[in-house]
C-alpha positions as CSV (number, residue, x, y, z in Angstrom):
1,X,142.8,88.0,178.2
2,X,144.9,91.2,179.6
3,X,142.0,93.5,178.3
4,X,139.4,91.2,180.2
5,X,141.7,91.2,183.2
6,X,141.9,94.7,183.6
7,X,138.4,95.4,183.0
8,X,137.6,92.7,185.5
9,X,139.6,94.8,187.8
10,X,138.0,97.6,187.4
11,X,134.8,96.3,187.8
12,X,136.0,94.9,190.5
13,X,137.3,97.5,192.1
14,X,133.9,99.4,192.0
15,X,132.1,96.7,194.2
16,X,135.1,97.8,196.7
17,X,134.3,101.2,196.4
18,X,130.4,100.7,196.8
19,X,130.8,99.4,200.5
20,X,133.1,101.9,201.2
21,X,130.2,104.8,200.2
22,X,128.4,102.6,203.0
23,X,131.0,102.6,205.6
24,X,132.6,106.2,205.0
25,X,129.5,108.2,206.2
26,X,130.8,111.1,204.4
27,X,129.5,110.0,201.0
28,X,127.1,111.0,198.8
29,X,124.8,108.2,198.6
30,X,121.9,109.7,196.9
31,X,123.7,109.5,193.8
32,X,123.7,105.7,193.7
33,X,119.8,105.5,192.8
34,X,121.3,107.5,189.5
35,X,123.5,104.8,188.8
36,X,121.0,101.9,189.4
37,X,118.7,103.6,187.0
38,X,121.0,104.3,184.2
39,X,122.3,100.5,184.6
40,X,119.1,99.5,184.0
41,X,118.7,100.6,181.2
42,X,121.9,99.8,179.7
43,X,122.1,96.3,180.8
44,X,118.7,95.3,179.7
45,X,119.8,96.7,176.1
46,X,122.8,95.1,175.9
47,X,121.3,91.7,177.6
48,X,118.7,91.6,175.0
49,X,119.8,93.5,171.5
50,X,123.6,92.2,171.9
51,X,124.1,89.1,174.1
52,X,120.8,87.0,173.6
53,X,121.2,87.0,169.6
54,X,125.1,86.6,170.0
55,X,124.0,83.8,172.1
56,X,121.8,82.3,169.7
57,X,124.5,82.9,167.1
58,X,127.5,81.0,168.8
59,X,125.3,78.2,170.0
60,X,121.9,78.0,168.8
61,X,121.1,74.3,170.1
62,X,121.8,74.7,173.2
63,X,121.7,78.5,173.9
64,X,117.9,79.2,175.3
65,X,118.0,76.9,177.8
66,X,121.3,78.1,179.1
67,X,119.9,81.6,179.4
68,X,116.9,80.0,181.3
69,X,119.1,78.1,183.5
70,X,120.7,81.4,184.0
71,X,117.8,83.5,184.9
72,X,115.9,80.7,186.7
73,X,119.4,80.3,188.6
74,X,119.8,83.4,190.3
75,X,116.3,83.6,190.9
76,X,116.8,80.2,192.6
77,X,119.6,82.1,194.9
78,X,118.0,85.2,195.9
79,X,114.2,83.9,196.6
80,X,115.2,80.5,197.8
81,X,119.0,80.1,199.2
82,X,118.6,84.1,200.1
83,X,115.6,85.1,200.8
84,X,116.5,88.3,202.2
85,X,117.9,89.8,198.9
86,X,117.6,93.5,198.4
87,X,119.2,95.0,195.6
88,X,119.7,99.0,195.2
89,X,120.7,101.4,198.0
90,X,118.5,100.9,201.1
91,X,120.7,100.2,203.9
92,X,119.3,98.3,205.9
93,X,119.6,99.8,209.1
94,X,116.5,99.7,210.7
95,X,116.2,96.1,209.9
96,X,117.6,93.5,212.3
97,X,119.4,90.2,210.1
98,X,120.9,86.9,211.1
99,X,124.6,86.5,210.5
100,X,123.3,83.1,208.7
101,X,121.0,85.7,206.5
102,X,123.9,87.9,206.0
103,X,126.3,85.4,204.9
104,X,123.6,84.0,202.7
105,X,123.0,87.2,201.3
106,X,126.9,87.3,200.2
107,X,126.7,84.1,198.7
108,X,123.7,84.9,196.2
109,X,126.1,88.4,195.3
110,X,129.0,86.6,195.0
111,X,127.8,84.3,192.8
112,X,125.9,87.3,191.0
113,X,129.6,88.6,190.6
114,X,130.9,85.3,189.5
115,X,128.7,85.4,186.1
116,X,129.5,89.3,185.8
117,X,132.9,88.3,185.3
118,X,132.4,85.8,183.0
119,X,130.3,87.8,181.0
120,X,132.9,90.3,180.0
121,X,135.0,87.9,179.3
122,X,132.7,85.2,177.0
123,X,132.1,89.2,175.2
124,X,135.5,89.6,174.6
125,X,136.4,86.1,173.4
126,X,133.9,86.5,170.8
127,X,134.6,90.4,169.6
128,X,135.8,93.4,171.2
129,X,132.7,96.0,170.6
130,X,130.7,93.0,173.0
131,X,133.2,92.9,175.3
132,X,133.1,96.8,176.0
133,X,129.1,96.6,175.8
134,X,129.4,94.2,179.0
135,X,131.6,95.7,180.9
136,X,129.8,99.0,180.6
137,X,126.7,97.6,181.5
138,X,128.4,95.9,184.4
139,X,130.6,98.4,185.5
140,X,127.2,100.7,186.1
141,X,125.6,98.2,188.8
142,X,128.7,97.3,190.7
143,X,129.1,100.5,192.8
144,X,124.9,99.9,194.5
145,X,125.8,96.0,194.6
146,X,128.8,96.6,196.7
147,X,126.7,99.2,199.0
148,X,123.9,96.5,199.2
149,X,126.4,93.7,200.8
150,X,128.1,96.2,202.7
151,X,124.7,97.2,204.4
152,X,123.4,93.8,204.7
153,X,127.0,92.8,207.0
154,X,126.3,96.5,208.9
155,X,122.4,95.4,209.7
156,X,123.2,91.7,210.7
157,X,125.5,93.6,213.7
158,X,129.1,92.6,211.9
159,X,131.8,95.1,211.7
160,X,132.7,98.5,209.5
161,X,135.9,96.1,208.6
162,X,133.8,93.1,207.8
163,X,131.2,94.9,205.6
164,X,134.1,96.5,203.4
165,X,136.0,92.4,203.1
166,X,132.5,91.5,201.8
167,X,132.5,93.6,199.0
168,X,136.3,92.4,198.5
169,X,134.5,88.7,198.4
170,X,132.4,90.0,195.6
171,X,135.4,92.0,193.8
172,X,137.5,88.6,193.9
173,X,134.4,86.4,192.5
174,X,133.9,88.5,189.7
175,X,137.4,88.8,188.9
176,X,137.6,85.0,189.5
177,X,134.4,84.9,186.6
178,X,137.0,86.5,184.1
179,X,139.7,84.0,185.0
180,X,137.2,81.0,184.4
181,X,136.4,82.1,180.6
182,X,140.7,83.3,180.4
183,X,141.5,80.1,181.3
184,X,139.1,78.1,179.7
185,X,138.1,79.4,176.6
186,X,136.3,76.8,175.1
187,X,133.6,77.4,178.0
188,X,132.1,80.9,176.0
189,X,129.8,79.1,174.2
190,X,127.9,78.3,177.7
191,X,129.6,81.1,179.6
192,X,128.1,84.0,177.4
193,X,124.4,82.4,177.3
194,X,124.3,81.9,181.0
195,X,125.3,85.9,181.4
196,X,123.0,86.6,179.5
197,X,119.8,85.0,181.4
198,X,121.6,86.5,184.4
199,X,121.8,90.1,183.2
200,X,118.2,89.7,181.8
201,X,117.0,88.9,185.6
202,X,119.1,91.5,186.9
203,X,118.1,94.1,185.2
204,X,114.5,93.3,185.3
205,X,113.9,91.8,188.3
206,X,116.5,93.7,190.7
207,X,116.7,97.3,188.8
208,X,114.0,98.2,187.3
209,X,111.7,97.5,190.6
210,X,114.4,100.0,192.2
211,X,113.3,102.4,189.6
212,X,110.0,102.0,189.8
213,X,110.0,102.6,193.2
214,X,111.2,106.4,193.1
215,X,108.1,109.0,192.7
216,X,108.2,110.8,189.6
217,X,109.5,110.1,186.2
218,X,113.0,111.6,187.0
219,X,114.5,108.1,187.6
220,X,112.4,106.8,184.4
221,X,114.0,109.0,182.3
222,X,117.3,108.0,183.4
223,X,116.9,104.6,182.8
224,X,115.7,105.5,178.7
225,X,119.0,107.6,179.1
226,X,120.8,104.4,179.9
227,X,119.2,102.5,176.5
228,X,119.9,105.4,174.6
229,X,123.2,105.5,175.6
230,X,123.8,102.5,174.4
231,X,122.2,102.2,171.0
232,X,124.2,105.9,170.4
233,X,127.6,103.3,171.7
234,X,126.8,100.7,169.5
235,X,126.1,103.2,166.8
236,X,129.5,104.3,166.7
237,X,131.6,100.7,167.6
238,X,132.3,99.2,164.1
């Protein structure tokens, strides 16, 4: 619970720091495209070669449709609910938004954030070499999800102050996703197959596009860096 906690955090933390990047115009934010890439890669590895078969394993009745309920869920949110979802490092700017859309927008993220949180801590309740493998994959796509809110709040006219608190809302939520599972154990068995449909759909739907976007096979390559990296991880985690 502790471990969970304080890797919650620092996930956490990182959706804080992505909407400051935003609002602090002296940041590098080129880099971000780097990070969406290589979490990519990771996440879709670790969504499919360590959390679907877990999944299976701890609840095979019941498990598939709970990762389709969690895929078909967030797709639900961001094409439905929020219509105006972008995920990656575009800012927006030259876009004019709603404070409806933008408050929408933060309610797809947030609940995005929710299920990150209980995903690291459904992987470790069930062994410690999962729970790392999540908040890895996790930890990589925080930093250009708290960017995108941040620059979704900037576009629909709000304030430098308000963009920043809505990447707190999505620090708290996914910090509130690790309480859930803390608190309520028993709930894994559904917790960890609904992260997983939601990690599948984030990394396919919302990161890879990203990559695909950028000319060249540069960001291609990272993203195969990002798989690698984690089949050398789990290579070397007992």
């Amino acid at each position: 619970m502790m471990l969970s906690l304080i890797l919650g955090g620092v996930a956490a933390f990182a959706d804080i720091f992505g909407g400051l990047v935003l609002v602090r115009s002296n940041w590098e934010k080129r880099y971000l495209r780097y990070f969406v890439a290589l979490g990519a890669g990771f996440m879709m590895a670790v969504a499919l070669l360590e959390m679907v078969p877990e999944s299976v394993s701890t609840f095979p009745k019941w498990a598939p449709l709970l990762m389709l309920a969690g895929y078909c869920g967030i797709h639900l949110l961001e094409h439905t609910i929020t219509p105006h979802f972008h995920f990656g490092e575009e800012t927006h700017h030259d876009e004019f938004l709603s404070a409806h859309t933008s408050y929408s927008v933060l309610a797809g993220l947030a609940m995005h954030a929710l299920f990150d949180g209980v995903a690291i801590a459904s992987g470790f309740a069930l062994s410690s070499a999962l729970g790392w493998l999540i908040f890895l994959a996790i930890f990589l796509h925080k930093i250009p999800e708290g960017f995108t809110v941040a620059s979704v709040m900037l576009a629909a006219g709000q304030s430098r102050r308000a963009a920043v608190w809505s990447a707190v809302v999505l620090a708290s939520s996914t910090l509130a996703g690790v309480l859930v599972i803390g608190l309520l154990p028993s709930w894994v068995k559904a917790g960890l197959p609904l992260s997983a449909g939601v990690a599948v759909y984030v990394a396919a739907t919302d990161l890879v596009p990203e990559v695909n976007r950028e000319p060249g096979i540069r960001m291609a390559l990272v993203f195969f860096a990002g798989v690698i990296l984690f089949i050398l991880l789990r290579m070397l985690v007992p």
